[in-house]
N, C-alpha and C positions, 0 to 999 in steps of 0.2 A: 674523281669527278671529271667525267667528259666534256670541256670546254665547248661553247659555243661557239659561233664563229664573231657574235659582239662583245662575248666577254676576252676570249683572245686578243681581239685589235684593244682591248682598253688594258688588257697587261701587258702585250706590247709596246702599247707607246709611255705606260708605266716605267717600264723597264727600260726603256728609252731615254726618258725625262733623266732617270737617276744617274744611267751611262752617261749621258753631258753634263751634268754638273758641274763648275766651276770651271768648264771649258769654253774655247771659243764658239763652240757649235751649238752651247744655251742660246745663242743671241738670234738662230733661226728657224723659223718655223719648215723652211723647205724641204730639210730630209722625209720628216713625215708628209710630206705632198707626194714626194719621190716614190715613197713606201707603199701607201696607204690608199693614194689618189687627194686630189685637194678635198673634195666635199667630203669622201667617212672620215678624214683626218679632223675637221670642222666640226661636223658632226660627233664623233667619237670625245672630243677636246672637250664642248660644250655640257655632254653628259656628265664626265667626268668633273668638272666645273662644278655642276647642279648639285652631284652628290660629294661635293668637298673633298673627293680625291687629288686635286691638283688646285693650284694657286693661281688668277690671274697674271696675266704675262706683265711686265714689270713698262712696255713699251707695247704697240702697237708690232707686227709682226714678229716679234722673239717669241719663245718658246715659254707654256706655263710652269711652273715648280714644283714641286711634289709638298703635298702638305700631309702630315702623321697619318692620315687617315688613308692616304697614299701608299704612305710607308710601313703601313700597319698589314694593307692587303697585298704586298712583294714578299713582307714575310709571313705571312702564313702561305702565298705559293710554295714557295721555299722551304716551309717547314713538310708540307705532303711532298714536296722532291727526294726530300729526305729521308720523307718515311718509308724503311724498307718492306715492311709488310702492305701498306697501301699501295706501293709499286706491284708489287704480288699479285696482289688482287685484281687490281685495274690493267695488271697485261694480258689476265685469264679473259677478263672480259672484253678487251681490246680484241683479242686473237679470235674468239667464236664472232664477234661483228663482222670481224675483217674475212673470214672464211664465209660466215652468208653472205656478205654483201660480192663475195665473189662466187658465188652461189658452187661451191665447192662440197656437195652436200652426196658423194659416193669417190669411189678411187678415183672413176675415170675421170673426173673433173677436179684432181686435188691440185696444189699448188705449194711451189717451194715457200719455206718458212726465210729463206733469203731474202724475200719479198717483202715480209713482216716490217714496215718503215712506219707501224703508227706510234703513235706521242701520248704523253700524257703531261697534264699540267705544262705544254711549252717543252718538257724533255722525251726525249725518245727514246723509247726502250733499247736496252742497252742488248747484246747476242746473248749474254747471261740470262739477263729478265725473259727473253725469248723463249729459249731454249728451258728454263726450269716453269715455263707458263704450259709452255705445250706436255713437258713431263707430266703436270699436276691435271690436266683434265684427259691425258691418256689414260692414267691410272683410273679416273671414275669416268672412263666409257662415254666423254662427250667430246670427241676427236679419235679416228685413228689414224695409223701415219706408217710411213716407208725409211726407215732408218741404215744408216752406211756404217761400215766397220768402224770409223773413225767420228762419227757425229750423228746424233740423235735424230730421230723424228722432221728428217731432211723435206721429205714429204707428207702434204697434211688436207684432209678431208673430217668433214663433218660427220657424227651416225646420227642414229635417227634420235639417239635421246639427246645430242647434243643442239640438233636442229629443234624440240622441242622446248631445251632451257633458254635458247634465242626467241624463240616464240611466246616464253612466259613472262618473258621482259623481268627475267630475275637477274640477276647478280649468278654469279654461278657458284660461289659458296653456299647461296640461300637455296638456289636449285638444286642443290644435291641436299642439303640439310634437310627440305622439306620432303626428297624423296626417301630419305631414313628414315623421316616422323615415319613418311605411311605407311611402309615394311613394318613398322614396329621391329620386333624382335627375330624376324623370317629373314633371313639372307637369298635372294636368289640370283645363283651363281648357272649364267649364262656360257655355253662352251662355244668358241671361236678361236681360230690363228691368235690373235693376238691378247689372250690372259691364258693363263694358268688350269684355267678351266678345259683347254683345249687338251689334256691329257686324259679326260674323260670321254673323248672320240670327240669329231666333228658336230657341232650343232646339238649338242648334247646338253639338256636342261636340268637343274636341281634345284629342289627347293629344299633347301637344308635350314635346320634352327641354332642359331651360337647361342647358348642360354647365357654363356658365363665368359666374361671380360677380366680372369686375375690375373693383372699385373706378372706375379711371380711365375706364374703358367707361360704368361709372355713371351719373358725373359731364359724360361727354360727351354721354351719352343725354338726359337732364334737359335739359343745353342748347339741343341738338337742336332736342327738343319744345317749350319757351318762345321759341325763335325759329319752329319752322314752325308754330305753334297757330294765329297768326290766316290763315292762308291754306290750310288742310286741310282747310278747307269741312265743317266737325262744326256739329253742332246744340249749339245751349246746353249740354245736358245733357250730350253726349261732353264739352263743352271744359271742366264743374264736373270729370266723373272725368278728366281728363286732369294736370287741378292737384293734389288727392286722389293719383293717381297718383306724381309727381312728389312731394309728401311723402315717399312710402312710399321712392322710388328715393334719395332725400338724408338718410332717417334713418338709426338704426343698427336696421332692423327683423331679424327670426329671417327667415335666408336664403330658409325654403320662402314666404313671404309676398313679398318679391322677385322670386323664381321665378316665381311666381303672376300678379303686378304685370306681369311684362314678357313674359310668355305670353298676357295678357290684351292690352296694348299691340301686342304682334305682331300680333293677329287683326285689332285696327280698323284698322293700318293696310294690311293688306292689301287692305281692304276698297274696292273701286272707289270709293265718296265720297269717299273721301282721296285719290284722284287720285295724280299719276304722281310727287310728294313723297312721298307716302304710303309710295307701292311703292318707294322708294329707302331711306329709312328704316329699312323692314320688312328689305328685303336685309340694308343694314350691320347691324342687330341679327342676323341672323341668322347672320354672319359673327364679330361680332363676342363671343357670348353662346352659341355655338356649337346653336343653335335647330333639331332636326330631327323 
């Protein structure tokens, strides 16, 4: 949940109230003057009055009390602080605001992910939450980005579908979920530098079908690939998205990103530098993931 800027000053000075507690600094109202300015301090105080979040001041200038109904809305902030998958989610969508609002929408205009200083719920994304925010909408093509030997996705710009899911005022789980509804069961696997696809040449389209999603094909697939990787004659960079890959194929991801994954793996290996391993491969998935 993206705080407002009046629901923050009334968890603030929540969070406030609770920090003095049985201190001498309950007895004043003036830090929050210091903070806040006198009148939203006033203001904010009075609100929060209205709706029995806090207790009248016990004297004339000291500070209000927090009443359950106070204490009730700290912890549930605290409970989404905690929540590691709400953190997940709310940094994916933190990260595409913060990239249009810096209209960061091609290379030339991208911007370091060091920069990334937004918050959620009062806490700030941590270099982790960052950094696995940017991994998870590289991988579904709504960011690309400039990465170092040593740290990920260092530099970061918008594409055009990602500037779209900003535009559809979705969540960006829902924006890609709705975009699998309407594929239905078509994968279509786009070729550029940055996926897998890119070993099917430059700017090279397919519209390939994954009929069949078995688990145990999966599992075989993954194996597969970690036994023929060092002999499929890939550059560095095929053998990083191959591992990437291989994530994607052993997690529990949403089917149309799967899809996607082994539509993409189909084309490199068809691709003559993978050699006649390659082309074997490619068959049994194709046979086996029913690939037409």
């Amino acid at each position: 949940m993206r705080l407002m800027e009046q629901d923050e000053r009334e968890l603030r000075i929540l969070m406030y109230l609770e920090q003095v507690e049985g201190t001498p600094e309950q007895h004043s109202i003036q830090p929050l003057y210091v903070q806040f300015g006198q009148d939203q301090a006033l203001i904010t105080l009075g609100h929060l009055r209205e709706t029995g979040q806090v207790l009248a001041p016990v004297r004339l200038g000291a500070l209000h009390g927090l009443s359950p109904a106070g204490r009730s809305r700290l912890d549930a902030l605290r409970q989404r602080q905690r929540g590691r998958g709400h953190r997940r989610a709310t940094a994916r969508d933190a990260m595409l605001r913060w990239l249009d609002e810096r209209n960061a929408h091609s290379q030339g205009s991208r911007v370091g992910r060091d920069e990334f200083n937004e918050s959620e719920d009062l806490a700030a994304f941590t270099a982790a939450e960052s950094e696995a925010a940017a991994q998870w909408l590289y991988d579904r093509d709504l960011i690309d980005s400039i990465s170092a030997a040593q740290e990920s996705h260092i530099l970061l710009w918008l594409t055009d579908e990602g500037v779209e899911c900003v535009d559809s005022g979705l969540d960006a789980a829902d924006f890609i979920a709705r975009q699998t509804a309407s594929v239905d069961q078509t994968t279509i696997v786009t070729g550029n530098v940055n996926n897998l696809a890119a070993a099917a040449g430059p700017g090279a389209i397919a519209n390939l079908t994954v009929s069949t999603l078995d688990p145990d094909a999966l599992e075989e697939l993954a194996r597969l690939l970690l036994q023929a990787s060092p002999v499929l004659n890939l550059s560095k960079e095929l053998e990083l998205q191959i591992v990437n890959s291989l994530q994607v194929l052993t997690s529990e991801e949403e089917p149309g990103l799967v899809k996607k994954t082994i539509g993409q793996l189909y084309l490199l290996l068809q691709n003559s530098s993978s050699g006649a391993l390659g082309g074997l491969i490619a068959a049994w998935m194709a046979a086996r993931f029913g690939i037409s």
